[in-house]
BATOR-632801 format. One record per atom (N, C-alpha, C, O, CB): residue number from 1; atom name; residue in three letters; x, y, z. Coordinates in Angstrom, 2 decimals, decimal comma. Last residue first. Glycine has a CB too. Example, Ala and Ser with C-alpha at 12.3 -4.5 7.8 and 13.67 -1.06 7.14 Angstrom:
BEGIN
 resi name resn      c1      c2      c3
    2    N  ser   12,85   -2,25    7,08
    2   CA  ser   13,67   -1,06    7,14
    2    C  ser   12,90    0,03    7,87
    2    O  ser   13,41    1,14    8,04
    2   CB  ser   14,08   -0,60    5,72
    1    N  ala   13,19   -5,69    7,80
    1   CA  ala   12,30   -4,50    7,80
    1    C  ala   13,20   -3,30    7,80
    1    O  ala   14,24   -3,32    8,46
    1   CB  ala   11,31   -4,47    9,05
REM end
This chain:
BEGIN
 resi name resn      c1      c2      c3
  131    N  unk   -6,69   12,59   -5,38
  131   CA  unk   -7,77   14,01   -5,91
  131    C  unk   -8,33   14,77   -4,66
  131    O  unk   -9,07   15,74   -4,82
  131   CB  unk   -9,34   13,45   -6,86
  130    N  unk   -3,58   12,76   -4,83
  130   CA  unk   -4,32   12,05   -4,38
  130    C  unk   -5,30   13,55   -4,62
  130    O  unk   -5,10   14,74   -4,37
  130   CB  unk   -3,92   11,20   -2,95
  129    N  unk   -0,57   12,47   -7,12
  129   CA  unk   -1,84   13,11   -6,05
  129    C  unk   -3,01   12,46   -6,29
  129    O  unk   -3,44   11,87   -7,28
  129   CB  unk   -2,25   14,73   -6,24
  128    N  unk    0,24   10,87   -8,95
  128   CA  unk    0,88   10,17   -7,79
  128    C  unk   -0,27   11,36   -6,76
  128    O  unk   -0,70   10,93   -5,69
  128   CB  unk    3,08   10,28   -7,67
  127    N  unk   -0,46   11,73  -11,33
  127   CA  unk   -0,89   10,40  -10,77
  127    C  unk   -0,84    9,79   -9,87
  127    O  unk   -1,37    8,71   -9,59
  127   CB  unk   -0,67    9,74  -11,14
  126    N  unk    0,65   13,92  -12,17
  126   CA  unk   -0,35   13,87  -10,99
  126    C  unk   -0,91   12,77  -10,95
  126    O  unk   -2,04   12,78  -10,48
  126   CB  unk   -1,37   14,81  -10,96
  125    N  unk    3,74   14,02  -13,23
  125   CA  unk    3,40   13,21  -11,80
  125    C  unk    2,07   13,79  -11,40
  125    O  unk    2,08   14,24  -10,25
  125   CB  unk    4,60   13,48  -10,45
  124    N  unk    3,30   14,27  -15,57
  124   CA  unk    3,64   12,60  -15,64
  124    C  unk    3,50   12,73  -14,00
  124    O  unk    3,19   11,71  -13,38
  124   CB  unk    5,51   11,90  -16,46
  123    N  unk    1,98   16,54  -15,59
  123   CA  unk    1,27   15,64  -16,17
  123    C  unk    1,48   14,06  -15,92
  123    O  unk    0,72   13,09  -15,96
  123   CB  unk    1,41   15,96  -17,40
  122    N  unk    2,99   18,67  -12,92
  122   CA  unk    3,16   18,40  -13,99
  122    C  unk    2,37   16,82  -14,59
  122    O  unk    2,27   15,97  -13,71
  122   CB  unk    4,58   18,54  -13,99
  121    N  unk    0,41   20,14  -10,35
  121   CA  unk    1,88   18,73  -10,58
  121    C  unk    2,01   18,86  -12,39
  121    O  unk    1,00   19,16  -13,03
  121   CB  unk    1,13   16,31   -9,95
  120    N  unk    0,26   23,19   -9,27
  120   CA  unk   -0,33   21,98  -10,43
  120    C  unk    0,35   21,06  -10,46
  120    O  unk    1,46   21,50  -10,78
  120   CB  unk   -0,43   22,27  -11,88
  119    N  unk    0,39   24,73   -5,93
  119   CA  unk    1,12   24,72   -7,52
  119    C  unk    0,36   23,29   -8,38
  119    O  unk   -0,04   22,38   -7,65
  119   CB  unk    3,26   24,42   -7,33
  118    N  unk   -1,82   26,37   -4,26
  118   CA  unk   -1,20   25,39   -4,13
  118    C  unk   -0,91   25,01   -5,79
  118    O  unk   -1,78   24,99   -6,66
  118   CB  unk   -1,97   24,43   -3,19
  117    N  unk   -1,33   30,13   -3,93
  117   CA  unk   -2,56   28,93   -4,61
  117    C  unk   -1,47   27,56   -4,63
  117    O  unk   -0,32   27,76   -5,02
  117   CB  unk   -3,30   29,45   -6,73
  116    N  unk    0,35   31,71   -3,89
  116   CA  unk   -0,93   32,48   -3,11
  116    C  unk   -1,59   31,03   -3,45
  116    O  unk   -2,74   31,00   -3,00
  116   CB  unk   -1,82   34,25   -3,86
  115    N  unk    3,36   30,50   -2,28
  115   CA  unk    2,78   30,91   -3,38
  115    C  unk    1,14   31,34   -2,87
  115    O  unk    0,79   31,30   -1,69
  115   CB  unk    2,94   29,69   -4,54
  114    N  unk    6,69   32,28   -0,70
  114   CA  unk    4,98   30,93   -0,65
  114    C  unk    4,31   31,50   -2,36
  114    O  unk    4,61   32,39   -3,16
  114   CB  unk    3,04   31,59    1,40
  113    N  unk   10,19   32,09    0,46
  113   CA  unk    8,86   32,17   -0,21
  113    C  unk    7,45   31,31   -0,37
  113    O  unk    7,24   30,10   -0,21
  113   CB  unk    9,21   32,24   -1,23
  112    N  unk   12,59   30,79    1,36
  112   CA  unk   12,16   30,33    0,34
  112    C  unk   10,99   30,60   -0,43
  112    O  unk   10,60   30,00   -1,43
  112   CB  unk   12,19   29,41    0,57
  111    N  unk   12,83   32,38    3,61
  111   CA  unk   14,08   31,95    3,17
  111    C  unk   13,52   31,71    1,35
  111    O  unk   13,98   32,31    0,37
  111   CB  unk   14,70   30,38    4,22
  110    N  unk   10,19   32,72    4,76
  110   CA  unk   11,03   33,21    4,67
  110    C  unk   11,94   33,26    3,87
  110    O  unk   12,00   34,32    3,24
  110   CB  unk   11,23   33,10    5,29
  109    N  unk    9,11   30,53    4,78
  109   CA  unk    8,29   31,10    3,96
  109    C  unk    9,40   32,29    3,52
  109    O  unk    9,54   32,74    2,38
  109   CB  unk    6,79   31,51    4,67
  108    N  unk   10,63   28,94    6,31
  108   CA  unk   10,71   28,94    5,32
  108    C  unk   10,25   29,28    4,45
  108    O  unk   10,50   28,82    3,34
  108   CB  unk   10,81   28,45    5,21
  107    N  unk   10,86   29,36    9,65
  107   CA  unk   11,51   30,59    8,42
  107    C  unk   11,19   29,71    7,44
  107    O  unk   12,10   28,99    7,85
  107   CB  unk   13,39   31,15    8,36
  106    N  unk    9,48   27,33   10,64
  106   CA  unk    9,17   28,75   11,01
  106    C  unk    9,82   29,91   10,26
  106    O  unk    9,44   31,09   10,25
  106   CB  unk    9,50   28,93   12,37
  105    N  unk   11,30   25,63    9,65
  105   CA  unk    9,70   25,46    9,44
  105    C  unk    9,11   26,81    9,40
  105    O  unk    8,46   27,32    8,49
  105   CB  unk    8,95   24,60   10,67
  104    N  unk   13,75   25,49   11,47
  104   CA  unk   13,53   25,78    9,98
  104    C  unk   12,09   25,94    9,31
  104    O  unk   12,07   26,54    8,23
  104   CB  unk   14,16   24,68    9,28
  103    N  unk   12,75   24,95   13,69
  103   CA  unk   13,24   26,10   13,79
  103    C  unk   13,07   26,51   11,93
  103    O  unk   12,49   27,45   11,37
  103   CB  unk   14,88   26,00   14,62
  102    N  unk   11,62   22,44   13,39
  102   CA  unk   10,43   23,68   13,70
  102    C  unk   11,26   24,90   13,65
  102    O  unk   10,64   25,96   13,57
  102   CB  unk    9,56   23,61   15,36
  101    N  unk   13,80   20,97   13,00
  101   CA  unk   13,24   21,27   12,03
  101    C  unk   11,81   22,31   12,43
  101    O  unk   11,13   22,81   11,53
  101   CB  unk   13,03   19,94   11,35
  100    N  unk   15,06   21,01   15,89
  100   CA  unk   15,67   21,80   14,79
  100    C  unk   14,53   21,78   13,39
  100    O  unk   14,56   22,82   12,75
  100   CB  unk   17,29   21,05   14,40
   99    N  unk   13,17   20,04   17,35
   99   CA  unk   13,50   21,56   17,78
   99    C  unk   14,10   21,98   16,66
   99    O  unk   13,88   23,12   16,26
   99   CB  unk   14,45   21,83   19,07
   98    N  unk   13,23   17,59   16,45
   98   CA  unk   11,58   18,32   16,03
   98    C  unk   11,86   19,79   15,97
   98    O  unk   11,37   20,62   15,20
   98   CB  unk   10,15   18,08   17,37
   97    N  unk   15,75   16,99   17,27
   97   CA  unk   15,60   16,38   15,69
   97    C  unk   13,87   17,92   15,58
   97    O  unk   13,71   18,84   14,78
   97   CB  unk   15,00   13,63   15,60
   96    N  unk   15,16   16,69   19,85
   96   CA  unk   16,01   17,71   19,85
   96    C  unk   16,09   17,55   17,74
   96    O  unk   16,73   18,45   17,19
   96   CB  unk   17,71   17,32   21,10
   95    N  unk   13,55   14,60   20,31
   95   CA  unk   12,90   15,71   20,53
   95    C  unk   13,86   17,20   20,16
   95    O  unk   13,47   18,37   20,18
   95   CB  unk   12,44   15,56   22,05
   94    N  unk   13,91   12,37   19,40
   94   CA  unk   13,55   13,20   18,73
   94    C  unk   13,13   14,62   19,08
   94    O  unk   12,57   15,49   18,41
   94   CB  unk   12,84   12,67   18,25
   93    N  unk   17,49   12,10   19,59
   93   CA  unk   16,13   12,04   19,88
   93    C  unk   15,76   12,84   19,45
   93    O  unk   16,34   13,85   19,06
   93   CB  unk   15,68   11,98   20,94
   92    N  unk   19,12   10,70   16,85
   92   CA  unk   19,37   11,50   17,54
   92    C  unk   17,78   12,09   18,28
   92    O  unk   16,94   12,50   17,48
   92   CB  unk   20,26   12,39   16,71
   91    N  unk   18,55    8,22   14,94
   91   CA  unk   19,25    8,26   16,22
   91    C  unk   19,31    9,36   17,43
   91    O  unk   19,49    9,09   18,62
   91   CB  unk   20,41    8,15   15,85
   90    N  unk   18,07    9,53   12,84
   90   CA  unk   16,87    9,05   13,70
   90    C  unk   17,45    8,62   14,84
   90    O  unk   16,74    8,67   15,85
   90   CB  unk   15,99    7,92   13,11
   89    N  unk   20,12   10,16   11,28
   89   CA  unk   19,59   10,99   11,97
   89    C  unk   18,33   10,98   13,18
   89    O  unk   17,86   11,81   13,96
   89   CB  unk   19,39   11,60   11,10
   88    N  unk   20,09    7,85    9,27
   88   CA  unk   21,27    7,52   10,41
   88    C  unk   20,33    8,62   11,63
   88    O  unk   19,90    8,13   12,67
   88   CB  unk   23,42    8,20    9,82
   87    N  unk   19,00    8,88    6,93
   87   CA  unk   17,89    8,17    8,17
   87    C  unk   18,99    8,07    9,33
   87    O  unk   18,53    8,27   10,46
   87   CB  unk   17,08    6,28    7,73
   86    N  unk   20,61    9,75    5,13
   86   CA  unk   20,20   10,60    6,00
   86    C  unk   19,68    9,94    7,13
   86    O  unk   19,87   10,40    8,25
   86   CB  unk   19,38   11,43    5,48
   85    N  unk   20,75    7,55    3,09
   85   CA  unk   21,99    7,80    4,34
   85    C  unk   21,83    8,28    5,18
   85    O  unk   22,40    7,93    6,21
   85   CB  unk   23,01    8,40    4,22
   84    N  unk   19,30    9,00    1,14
   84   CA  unk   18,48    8,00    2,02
   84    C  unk   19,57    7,36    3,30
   84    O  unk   19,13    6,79    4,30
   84   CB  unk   17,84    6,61    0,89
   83    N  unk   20,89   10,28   -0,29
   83   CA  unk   20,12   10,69    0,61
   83    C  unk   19,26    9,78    1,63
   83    O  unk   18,73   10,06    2,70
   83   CB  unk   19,43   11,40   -0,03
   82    N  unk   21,74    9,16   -2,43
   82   CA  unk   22,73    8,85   -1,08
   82    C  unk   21,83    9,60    0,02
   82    O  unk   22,13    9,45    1,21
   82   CB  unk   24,56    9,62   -1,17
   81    N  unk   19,30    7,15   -4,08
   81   CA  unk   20,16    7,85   -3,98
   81    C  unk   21,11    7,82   -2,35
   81    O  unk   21,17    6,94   -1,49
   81   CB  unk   19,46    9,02   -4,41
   80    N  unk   15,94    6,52   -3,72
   80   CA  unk   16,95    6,02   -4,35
   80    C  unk   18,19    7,45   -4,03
   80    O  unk   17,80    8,59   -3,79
   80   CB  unk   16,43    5,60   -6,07
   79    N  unk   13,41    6,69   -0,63
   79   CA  unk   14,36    6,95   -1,50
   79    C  unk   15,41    6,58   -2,50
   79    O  unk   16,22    6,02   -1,75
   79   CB  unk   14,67    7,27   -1,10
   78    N  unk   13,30    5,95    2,28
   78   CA  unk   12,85    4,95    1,19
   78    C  unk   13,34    5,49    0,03
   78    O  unk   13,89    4,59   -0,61
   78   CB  unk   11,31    4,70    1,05
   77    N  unk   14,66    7,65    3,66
   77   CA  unk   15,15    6,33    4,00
   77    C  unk   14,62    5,68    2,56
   77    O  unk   15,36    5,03    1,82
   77   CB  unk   14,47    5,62    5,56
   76    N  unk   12,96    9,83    3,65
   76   CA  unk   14,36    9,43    3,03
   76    C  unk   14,84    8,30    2,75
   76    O  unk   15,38    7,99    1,69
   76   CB  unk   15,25    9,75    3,62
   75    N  unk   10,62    8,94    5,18
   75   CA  unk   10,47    9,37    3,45
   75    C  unk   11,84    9,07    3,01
   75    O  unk   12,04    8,21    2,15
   75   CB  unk   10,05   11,20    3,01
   74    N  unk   11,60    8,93    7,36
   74   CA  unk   10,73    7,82    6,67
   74    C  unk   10,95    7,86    5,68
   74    O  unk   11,49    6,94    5,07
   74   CB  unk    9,45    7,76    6,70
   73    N  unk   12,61   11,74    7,60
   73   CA  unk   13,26   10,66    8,02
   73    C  unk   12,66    9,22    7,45
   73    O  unk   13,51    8,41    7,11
   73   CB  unk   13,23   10,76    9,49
   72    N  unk    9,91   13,50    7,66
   72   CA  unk   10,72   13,43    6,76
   72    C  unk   12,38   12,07    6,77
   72    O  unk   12,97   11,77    5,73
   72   CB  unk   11,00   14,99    6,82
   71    N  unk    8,57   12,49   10,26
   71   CA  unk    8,18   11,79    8,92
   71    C  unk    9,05   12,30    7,80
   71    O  unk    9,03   11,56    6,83
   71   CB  unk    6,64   12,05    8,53
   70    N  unk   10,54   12,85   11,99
   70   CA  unk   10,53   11,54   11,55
   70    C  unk    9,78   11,03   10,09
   70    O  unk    9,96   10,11    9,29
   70   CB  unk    9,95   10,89   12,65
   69    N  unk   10,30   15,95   11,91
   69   CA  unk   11,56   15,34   11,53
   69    C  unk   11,10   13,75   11,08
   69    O  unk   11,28   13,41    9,91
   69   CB  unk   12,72   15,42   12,88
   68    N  unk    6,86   15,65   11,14
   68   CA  unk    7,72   16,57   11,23
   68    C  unk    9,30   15,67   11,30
   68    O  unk    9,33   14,65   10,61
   68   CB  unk    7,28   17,53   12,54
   67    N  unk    4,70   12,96   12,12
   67   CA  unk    5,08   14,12   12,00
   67    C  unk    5,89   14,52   11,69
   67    O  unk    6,60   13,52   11,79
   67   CB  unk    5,04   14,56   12,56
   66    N  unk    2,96    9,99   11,03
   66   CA  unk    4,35   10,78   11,29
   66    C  unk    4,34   11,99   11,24
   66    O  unk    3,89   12,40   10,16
   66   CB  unk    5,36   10,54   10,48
   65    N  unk    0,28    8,02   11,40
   65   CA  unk    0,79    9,19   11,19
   65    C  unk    2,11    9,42   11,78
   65    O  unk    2,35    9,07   12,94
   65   CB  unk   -0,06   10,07   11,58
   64    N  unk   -0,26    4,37   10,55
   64   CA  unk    0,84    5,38   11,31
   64    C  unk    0,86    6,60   10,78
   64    O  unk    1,39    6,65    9,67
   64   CB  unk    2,31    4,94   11,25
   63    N  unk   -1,01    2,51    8,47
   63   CA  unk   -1,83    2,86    9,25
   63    C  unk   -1,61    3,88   10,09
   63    O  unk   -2,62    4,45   10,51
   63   CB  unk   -2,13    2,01    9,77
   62    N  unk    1,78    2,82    6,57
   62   CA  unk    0,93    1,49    7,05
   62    C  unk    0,24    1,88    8,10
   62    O  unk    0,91    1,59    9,10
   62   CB  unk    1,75    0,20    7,49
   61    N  unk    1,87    6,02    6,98
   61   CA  unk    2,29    4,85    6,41
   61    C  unk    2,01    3,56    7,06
   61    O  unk    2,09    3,50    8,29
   61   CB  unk    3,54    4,95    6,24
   60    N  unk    1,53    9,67    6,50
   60   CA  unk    0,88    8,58    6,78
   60    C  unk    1,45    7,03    5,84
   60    O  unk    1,48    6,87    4,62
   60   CB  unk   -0,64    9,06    6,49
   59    N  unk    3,65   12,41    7,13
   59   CA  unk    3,54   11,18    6,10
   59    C  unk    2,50    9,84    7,40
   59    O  unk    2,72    9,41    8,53
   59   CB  unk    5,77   10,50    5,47
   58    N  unk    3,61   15,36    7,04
   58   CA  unk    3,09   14,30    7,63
   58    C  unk    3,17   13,72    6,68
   58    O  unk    2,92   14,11    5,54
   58   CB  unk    1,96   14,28    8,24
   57    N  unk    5,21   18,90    7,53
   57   CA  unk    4,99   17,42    6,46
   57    C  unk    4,37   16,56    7,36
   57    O  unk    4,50   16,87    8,55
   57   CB  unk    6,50   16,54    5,79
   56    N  unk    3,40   21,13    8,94
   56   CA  unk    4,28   20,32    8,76
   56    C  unk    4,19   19,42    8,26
   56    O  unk    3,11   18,83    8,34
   56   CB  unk    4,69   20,08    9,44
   55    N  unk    1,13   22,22    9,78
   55   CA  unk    1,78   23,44    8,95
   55    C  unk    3,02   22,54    8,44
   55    O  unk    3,72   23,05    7,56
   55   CB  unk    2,29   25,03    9,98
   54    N  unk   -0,48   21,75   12,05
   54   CA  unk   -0,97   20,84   10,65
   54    C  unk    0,28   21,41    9,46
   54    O  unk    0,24   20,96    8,31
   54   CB  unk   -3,01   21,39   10,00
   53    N  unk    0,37   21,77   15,37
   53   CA  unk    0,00   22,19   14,13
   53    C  unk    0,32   21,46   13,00
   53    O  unk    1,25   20,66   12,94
   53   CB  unk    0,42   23,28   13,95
   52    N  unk   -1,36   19,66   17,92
   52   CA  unk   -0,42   20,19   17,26
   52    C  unk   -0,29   21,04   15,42
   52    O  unk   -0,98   20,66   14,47
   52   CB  unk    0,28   19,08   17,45
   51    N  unk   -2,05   16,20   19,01
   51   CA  unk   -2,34   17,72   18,75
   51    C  unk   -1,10   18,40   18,47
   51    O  unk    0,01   17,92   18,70
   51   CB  unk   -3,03   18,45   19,98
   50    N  unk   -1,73   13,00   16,00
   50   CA  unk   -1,22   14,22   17,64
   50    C  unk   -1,76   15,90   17,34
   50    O  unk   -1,88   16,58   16,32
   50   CB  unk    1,18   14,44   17,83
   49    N  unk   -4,73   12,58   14,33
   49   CA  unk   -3,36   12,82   14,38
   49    C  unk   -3,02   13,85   15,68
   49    O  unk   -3,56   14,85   16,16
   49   CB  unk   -2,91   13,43   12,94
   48    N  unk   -6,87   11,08   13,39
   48   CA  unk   -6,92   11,78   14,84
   48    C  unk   -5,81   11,93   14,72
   48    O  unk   -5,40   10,90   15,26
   48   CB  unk   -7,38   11,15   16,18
   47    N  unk   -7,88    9,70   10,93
   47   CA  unk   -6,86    9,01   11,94
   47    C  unk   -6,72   10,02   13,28
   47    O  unk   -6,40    9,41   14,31
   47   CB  unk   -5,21    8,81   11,13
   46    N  unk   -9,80   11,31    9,71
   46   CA  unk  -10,37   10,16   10,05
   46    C  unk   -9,67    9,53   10,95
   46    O  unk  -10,25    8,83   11,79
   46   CB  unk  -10,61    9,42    9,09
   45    N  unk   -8,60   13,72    9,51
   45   CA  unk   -9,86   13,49   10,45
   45    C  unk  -10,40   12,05   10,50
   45    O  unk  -11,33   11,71   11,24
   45   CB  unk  -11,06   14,39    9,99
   44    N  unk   -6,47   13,33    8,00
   44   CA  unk   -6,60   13,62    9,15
   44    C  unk   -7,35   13,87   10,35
   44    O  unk   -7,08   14,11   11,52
   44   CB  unk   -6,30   14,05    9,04
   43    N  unk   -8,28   12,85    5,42
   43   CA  unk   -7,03   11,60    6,16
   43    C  unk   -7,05   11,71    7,30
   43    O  unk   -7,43   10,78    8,01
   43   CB  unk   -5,44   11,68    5,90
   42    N  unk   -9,44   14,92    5,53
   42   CA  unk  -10,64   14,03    5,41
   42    C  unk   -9,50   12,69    5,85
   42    O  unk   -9,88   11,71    6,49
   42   CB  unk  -11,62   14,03    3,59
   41    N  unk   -7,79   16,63    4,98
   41   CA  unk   -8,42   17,02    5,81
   41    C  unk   -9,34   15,93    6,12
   41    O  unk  -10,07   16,11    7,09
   41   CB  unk   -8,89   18,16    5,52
   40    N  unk   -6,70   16,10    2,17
   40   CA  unk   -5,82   15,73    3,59
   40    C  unk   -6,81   15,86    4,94
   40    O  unk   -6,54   15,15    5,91
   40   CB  unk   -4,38   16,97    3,83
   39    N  unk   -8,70   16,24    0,48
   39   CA  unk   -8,10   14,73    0,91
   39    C  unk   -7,20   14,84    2,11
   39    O  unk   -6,97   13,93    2,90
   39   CB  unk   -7,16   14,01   -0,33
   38    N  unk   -9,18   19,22    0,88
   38   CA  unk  -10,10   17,97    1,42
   38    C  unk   -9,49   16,82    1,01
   38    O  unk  -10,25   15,99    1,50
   38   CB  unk  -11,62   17,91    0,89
   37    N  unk   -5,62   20,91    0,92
   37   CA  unk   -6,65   20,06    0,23
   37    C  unk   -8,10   18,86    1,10
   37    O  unk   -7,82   17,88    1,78
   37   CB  unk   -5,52   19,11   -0,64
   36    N  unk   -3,45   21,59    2,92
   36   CA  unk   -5,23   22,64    2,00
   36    C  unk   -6,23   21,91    1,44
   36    O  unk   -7,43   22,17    1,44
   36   CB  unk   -4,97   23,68    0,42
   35    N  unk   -1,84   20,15    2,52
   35   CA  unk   -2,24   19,95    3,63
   35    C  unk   -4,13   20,64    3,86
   35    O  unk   -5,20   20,40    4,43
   35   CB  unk   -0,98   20,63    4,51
   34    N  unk   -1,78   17,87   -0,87
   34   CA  unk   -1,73   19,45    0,05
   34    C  unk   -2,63   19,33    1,08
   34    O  unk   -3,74   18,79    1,02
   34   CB  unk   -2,23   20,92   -0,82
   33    N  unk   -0,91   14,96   -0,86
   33   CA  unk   -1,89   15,53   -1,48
   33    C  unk   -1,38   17,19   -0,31
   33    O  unk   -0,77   17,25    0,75
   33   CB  unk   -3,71   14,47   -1,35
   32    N  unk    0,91   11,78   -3,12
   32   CA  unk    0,79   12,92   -2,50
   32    C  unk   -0,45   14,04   -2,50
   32    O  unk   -1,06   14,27   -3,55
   32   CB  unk    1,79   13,42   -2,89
   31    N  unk    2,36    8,60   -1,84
   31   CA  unk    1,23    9,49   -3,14
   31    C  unk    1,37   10,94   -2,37
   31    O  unk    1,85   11,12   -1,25
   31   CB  unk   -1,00    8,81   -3,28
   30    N  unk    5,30    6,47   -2,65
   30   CA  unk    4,58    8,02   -2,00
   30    C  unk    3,78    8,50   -2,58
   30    O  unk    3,99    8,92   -3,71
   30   CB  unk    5,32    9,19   -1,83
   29    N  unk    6,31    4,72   -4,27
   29   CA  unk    5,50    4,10   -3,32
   29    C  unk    4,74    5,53   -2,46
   29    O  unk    3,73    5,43   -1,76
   29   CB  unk    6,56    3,00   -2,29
   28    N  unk    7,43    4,61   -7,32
   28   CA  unk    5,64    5,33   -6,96
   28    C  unk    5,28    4,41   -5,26
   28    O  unk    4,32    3,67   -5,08
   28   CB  unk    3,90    4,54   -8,78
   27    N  unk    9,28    3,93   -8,02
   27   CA  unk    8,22    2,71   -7,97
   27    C  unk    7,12    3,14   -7,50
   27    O  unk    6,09    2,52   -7,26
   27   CB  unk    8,55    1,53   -7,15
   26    N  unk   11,54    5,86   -8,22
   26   CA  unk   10,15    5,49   -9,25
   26    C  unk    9,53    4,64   -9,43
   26    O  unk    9,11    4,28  -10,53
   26   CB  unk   10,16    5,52  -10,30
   25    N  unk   11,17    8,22   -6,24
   25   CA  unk   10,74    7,54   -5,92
   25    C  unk   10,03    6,80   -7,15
   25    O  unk    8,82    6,81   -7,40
   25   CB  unk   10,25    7,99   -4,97
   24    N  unk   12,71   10,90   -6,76
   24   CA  unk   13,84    9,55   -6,16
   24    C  unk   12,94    7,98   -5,89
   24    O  unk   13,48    6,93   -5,54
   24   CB  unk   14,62   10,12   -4,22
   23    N  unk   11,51   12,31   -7,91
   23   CA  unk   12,58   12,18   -8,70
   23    C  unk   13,49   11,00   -8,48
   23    O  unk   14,33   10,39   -9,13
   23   CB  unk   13,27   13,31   -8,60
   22    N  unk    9,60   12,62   -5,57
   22   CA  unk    8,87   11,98   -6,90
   22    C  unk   10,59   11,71   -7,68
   22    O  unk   10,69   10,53   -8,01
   22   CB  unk    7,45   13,42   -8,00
   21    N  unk   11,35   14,19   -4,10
   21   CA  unk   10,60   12,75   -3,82
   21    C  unk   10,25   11,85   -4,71
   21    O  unk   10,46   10,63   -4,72
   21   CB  unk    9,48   12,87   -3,29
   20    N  unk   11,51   16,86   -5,37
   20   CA  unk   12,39   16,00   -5,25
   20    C  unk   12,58   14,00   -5,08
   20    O  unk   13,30   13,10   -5,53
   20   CB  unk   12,72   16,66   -4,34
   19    N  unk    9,25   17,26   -5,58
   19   CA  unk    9,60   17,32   -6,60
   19    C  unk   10,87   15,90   -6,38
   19    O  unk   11,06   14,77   -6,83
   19   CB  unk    9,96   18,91   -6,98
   18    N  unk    8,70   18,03   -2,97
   18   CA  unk    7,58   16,80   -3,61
   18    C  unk    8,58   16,21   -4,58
   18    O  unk    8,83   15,00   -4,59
   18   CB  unk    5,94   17,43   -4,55
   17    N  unk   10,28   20,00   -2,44
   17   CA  unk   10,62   18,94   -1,50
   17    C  unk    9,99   17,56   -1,98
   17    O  unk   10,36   16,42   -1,69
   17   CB  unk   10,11   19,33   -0,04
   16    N  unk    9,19   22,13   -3,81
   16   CA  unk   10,26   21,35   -4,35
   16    C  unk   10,69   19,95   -3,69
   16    O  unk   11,28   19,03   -4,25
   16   CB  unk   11,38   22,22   -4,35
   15    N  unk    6,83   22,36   -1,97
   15   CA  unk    7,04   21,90   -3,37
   15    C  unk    7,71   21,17   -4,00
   15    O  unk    7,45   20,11   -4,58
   15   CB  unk    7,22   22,50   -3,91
   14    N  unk    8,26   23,16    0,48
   14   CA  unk    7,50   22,05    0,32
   14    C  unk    7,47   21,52   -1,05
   14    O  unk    7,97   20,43   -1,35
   14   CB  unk    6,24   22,31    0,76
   13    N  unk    9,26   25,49   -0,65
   13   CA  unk   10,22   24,72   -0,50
   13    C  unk    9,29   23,44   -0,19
   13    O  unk    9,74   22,47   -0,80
   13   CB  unk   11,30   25,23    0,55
   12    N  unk    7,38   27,18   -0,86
   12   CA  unk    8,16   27,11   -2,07
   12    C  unk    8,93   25,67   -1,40
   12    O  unk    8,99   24,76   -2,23
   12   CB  unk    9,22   28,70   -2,51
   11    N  unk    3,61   26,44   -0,05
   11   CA  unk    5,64   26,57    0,56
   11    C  unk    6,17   26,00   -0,73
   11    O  unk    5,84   25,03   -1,42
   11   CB  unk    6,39   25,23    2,33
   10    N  unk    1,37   25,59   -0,55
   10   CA  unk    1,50   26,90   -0,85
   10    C  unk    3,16   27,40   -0,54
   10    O  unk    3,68   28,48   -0,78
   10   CB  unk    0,35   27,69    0,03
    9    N  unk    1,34   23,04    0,26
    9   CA  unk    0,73   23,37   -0,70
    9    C  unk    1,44   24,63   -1,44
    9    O  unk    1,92   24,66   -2,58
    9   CB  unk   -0,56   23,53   -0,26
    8    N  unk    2,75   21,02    2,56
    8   CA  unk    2,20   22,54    2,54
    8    C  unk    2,14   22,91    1,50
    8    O  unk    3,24   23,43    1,32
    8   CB  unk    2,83   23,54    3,16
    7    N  unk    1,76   17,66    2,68
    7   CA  unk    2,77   19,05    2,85
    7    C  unk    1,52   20,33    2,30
    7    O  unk    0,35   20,47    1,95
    7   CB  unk    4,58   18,96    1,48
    6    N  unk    1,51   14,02    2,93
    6   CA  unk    0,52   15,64    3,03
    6    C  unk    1,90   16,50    3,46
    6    O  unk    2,78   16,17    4,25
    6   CB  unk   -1,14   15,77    4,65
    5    N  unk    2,22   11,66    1,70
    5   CA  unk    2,84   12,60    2,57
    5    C  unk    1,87   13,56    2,17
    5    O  unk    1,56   13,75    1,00
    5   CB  unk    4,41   12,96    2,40
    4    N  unk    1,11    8,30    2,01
    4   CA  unk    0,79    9,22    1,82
    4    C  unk    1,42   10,55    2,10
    4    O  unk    1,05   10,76    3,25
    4   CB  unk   -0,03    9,04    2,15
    3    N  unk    2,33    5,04    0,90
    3   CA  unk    2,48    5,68    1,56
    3    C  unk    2,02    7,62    1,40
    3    O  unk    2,73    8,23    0,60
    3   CB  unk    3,62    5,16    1,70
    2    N  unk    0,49    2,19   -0,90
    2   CA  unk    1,59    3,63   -0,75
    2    C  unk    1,39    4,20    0,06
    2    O  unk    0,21    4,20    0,39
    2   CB  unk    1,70    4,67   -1,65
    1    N  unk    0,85   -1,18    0,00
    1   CA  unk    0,00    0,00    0,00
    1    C  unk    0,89    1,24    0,00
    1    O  unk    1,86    1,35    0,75
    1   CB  unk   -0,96    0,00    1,22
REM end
């Protein structure tokens, strides 16, 4: 069964972050949908995900919501390339792994800009969003 990551629709760098995924993933095991979108809202209301804000990647996988560092840590791991080396990082608890990626989270509209409307997938990957 594929694995679902909900992101931020409207984050320049979420985007690219899809882009990237899709580039490393070509057995299509990650579908994808915006955190804006009624498919995510209708995932996340059906599983009750930890309290807390929605503004962060989540990857749902074999029945399991992930939040924030780990669920980007999941995602790598499955990956083709040297990036998937990254998972070593799960070692480091998580609670000091969440502090650094909420620090980055909180500037990346910043650093990287937003868009006013969640971006179109190109043709060969909207097969992998979820309607």
């Amino acid at each position: 069964m594929p694995a679902v990551v909900l992101f931020d629709g409207v984050c320049n760098f979420c985007n690219s972050t899809v882009k990237f995924i899709i580039d490393r993933d070509p057995e299509g095991y990650f579908r994808f949908a915006s955190l804006q979108s009624d498919t995510a809202r209708r995932i996340l209301a059906e599983r009750q995900p930890p309290s807390g804000s929605l503004d962060s990647i989540i990857l749902f996988e074999d029945g399991t919501i992930y939040r924030r560092s780990t669920a980007a840590l999941r995602i790598l791991r499955r990956l083709r390339g040297p990036s998937a080396l990254l998972y070593v990082l799960v070692l480091i608890p998580p609670q000091i792994r969440d502090a650094a990626y909420d620090c980055f989270a909180r500037r990346r509209y910043r650093w990287f800009g937003k868009r006013s409307e969640c971006s179109i997938p190109s043709p060969e990957a909207r097969a992998r969003f979820l309607e």
